[in-house]
N, C-alpha and C positions, 0 to 999 in steps of 0.2 A: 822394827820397821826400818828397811834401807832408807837410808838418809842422800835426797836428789837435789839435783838444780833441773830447773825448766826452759827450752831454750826455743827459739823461733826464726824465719827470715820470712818476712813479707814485705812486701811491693809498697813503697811508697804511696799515699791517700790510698790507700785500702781499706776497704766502707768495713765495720763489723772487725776489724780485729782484734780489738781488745776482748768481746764474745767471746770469740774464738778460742781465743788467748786461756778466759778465764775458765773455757768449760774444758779445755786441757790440763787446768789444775785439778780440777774438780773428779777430773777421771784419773791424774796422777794419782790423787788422794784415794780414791774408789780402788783403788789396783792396790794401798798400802804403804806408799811413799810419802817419805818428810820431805816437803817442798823450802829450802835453807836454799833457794836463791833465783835467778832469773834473767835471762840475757838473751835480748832483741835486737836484730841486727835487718835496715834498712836496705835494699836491696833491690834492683830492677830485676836481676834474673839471680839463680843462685850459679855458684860454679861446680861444673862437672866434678871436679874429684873430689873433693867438702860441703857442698853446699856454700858452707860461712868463709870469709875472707882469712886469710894466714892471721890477721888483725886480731880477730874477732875468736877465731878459734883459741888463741894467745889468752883471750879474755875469761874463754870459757875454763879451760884450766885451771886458771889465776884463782877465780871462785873456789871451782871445784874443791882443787888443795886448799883453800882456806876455810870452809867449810867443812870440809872433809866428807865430800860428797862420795856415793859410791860408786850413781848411776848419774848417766846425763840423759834424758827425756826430750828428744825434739819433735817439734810438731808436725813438722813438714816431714811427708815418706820420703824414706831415704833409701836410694839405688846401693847397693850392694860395693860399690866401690867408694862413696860418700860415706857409707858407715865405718867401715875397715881402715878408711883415713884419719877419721875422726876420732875415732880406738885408737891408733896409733898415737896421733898424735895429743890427744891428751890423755893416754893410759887410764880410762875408763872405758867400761859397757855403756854402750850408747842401745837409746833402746828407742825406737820413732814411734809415732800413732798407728800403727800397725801394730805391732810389738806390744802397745799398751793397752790397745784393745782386746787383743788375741789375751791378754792375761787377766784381764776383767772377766771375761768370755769362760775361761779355763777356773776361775775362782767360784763361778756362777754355775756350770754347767753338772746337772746331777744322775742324766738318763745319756745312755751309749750312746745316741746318735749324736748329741752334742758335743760327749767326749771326741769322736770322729771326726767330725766335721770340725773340728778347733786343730785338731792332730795333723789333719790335708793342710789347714790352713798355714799352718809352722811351717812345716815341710816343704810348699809351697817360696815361702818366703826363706827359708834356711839352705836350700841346696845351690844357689847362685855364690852366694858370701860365701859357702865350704870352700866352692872350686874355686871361687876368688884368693883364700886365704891360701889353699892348696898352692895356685901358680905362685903364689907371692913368698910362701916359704921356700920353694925348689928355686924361684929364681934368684933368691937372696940369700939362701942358705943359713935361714934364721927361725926361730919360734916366734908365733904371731904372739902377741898379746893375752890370746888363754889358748895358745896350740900346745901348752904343757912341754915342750919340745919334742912334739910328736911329728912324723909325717905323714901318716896313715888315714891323709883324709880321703886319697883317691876311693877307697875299700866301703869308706863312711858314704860318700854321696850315691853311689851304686850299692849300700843295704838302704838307703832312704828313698832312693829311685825305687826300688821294690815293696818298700811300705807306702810307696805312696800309692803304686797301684791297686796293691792290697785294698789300700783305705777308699779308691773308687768304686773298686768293684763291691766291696759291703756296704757302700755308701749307697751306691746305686742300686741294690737289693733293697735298703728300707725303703729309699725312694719308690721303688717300682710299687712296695706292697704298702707304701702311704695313697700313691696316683691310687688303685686297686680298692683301698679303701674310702677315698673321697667320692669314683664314679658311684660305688656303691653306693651311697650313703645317698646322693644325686637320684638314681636309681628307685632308690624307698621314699625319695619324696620330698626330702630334706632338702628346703633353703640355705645354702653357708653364706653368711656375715661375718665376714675376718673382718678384725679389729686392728686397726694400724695406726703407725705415728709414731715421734722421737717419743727418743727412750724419756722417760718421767713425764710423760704428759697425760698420766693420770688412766693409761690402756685398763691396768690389772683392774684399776677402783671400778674400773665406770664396767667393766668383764662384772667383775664381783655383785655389783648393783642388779645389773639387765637379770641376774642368775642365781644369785642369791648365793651363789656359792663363798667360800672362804679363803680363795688362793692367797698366799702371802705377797707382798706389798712393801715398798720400800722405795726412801728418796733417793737411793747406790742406782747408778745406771746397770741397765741388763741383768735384772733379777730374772727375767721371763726369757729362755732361751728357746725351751721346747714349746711347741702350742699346744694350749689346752682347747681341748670342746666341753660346751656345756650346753643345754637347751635354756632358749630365751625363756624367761618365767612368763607363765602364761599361753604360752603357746607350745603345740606339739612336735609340730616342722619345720620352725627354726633353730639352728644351731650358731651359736656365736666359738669363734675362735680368736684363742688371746695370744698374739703371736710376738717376736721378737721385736725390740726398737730400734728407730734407727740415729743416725748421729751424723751429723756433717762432715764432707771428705774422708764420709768414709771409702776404703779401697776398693777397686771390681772385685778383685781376688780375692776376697774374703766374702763378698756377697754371692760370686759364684759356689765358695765351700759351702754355703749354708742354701743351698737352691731347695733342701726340702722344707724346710722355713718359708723359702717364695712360692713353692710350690702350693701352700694353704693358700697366701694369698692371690694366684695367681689361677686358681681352678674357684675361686669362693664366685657368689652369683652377685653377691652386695659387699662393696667397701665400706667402712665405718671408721672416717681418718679422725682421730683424735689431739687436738692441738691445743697447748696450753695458752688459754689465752687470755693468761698474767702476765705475759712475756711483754719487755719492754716493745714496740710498733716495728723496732726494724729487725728486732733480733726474732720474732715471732715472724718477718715475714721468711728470714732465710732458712727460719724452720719449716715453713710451710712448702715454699721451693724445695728444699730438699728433700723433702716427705714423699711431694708429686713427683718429682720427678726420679726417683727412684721409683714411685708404683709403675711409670708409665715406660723407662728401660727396660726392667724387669718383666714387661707384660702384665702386668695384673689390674693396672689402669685400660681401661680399651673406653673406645667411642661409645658402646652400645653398656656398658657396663654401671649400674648406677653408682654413687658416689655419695653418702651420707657423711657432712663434716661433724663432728662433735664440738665444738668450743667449750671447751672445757673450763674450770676453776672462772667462772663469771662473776661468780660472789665474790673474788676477790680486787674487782674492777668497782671504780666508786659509782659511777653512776651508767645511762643508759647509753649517752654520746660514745663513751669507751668501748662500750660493744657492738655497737652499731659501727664505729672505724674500726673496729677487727674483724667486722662482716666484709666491709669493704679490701680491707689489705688481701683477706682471702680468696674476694673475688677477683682482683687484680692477676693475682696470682693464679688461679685458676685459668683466666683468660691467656695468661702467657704462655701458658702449657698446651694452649687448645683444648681443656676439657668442653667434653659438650654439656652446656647450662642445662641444656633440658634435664639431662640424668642427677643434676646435683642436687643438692640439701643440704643447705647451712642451719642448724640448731646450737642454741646459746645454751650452756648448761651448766651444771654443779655436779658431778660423779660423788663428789664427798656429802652434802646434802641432800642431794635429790632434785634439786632446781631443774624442771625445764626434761625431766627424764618420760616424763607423762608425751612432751611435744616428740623426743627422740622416738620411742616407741610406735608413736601412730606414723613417724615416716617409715620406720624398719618395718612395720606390721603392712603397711602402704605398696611400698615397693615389691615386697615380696611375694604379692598376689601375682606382679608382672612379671616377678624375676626368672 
């Protein structure tokens, strides 16, 4: 396992960063990395060419080589000119939350479209740093940090400029013949209930429950990259879909490569957002903001659309007051988004026991006379 340091700049009284913070390690760890160290650097804005102060980058180093780190991990995305400096300057791979995602994604991903769509997404974020590193060698007349002493990146960005095309144009073939398949399916009859919500808030369990099915499962973020369909138990013309999680700041640009992933969600007739609601009050509300308001950029939240919340993991809340304020934080949250109340459904649940799965079903069964 490469041996890392974890490194940060946030804004001074910034609500939730420590969260933040920790579920950055949590995905460091999830991607395969030994966490040997950590450095948080206070900050009103970051600076154009590093991000972190000359100071601070000094710091980061200092670590690094005493550790014997290999990689440096930051949280904040980093512009193509802030990474190259950072390399530079402390002679490590610097790899951001883009970087760390995209290889989560790429350890998880087991059917072609996801390979693809992980592939745009590099690509995406790799051909800016090339021609960055390109100007910066010609004008310096030097090897970058892993340019091996080569020049030959001009040749590189322009065959990548052409796989990236490549990678729309087949991207865009499955897409067409997924849209093809969903009207279809619309067509014969079929309800879709895509299943949504941060990643580990219990989607797969509470998929597996509704279905009976046996899809695998696990606390690692983004084990579910591809959506599954399966028919609700019990019924003939609902179909529930178990689709990918999502995760806080995360990039547009990576949610644009996976648009056939939003696509499920964004054609389904009923949403079923799933939120774990063991989460300590504030770190579950900016789970929930970020949930909705990803459904509702992406289009697949609408006015007319209904909106069934899951609250998940209840059993492990001690008593009834705790659930009742996570009804609340939800609805708060809901209202700041403008969802319309009318379409929604808050149900309290257990995915892992069964709690409360009897109340989810009569709304999913409910709605979907009207859907």
């Amino acid at each position: 396992m490469p041996n890392a340091i974890i490194a940060m700049l946030r804004k001074p009284r910034e609500p939730l960063w420590r969260y933040k913070f920790e579920e950055f390690r949590k995905l460091a760890n999830a991607a395969g990395y030994t966490i040997l160290g950590e450095v948080i650097q206070v900050k009103m804005a970051p600076l154009a060419a590093t991000l972190f102060g000359r100071g601070k980058i000094s710091e980061i180093k200092k670590l690094a080589d005493e550790v014997h780190a290999d990689v440096i991990l930051v949280y904040n995305t980093l512009k193509s000119i802030q990474k190259v400096n950072l390399e530079l300057l402390t002679q490590r791979t610097v790899l951001d939350r883009y970087d760390l995602t995209l290889e989560i994604f790429a350890a998880n991903a087991s059917d072609a479209v996801s390979k693809l769509q992980i592939e745009l997404a590099k690509i995406q974020k790799e051909i800016p740093y090339i021609k960055l590193i390109t100007s910066l060698v010609h004008r310096k007349d030097r090897p970058f940090i892993r340019a091996g002493g080569e020049y030959g990146w001009s040749p590189k960005v322009a065959e990548l400029r052409r796989r990236m095309k490549k990678l729309r144009e087949e991207i865009q073939r499955y897409r067409d013949n997924k849209v093809r398949q969903i009207m279809e399916r619309k067509q014969r009859g079929f309800v879709l209930t895509c299943i949504v919500g941060y990643y580990n808030a219990g989607k797969t369990t509470l998929f597996n429950a509704l279905t009976y099915e046996n899809k695998p499962t696990s606390d690692l973020p983004f084990t579910t990259l591809s959506s599954k369909y399966s028919r609700l138990a019990g019924s003939d013309r609902i179909l529930l879909i178990d689709t990918i999680g999502f995760v806080i700041d995360l990039d547009p640009r990576i949610i644009k490569s996976f648009e056939i992933n939003i696509d499920d969600m964004r054609f389904s007739d009923i949403l079923l957002l799933v939120i774990d609601s063991s989460d300590p009050p504030d770190w579950l509300r900016i789970k929930a903001q970020t949930s909705v308001k990803l459904l509702k950029e992406t289009g697949a939240l609408t006015s007319q659309k209904p909106l069934v919340v899951a609250m998940n993991k209840v059993d492990l809340l001690e008593n009834k007051y705790e659930i009742e304020s996570r009804k609340v934080i939800i609805t708060e949250v809901l209202n700041e988004v403008n969802v319309n109340k009318r379409n929604v459904r808050i149900v309290p649940i257990s995915a892992k026991n069964g709690q409360g799965l009897e109340d989810l079903l009569k709304e999913i069964l409910e709605l979907s006379k009207v859907a």
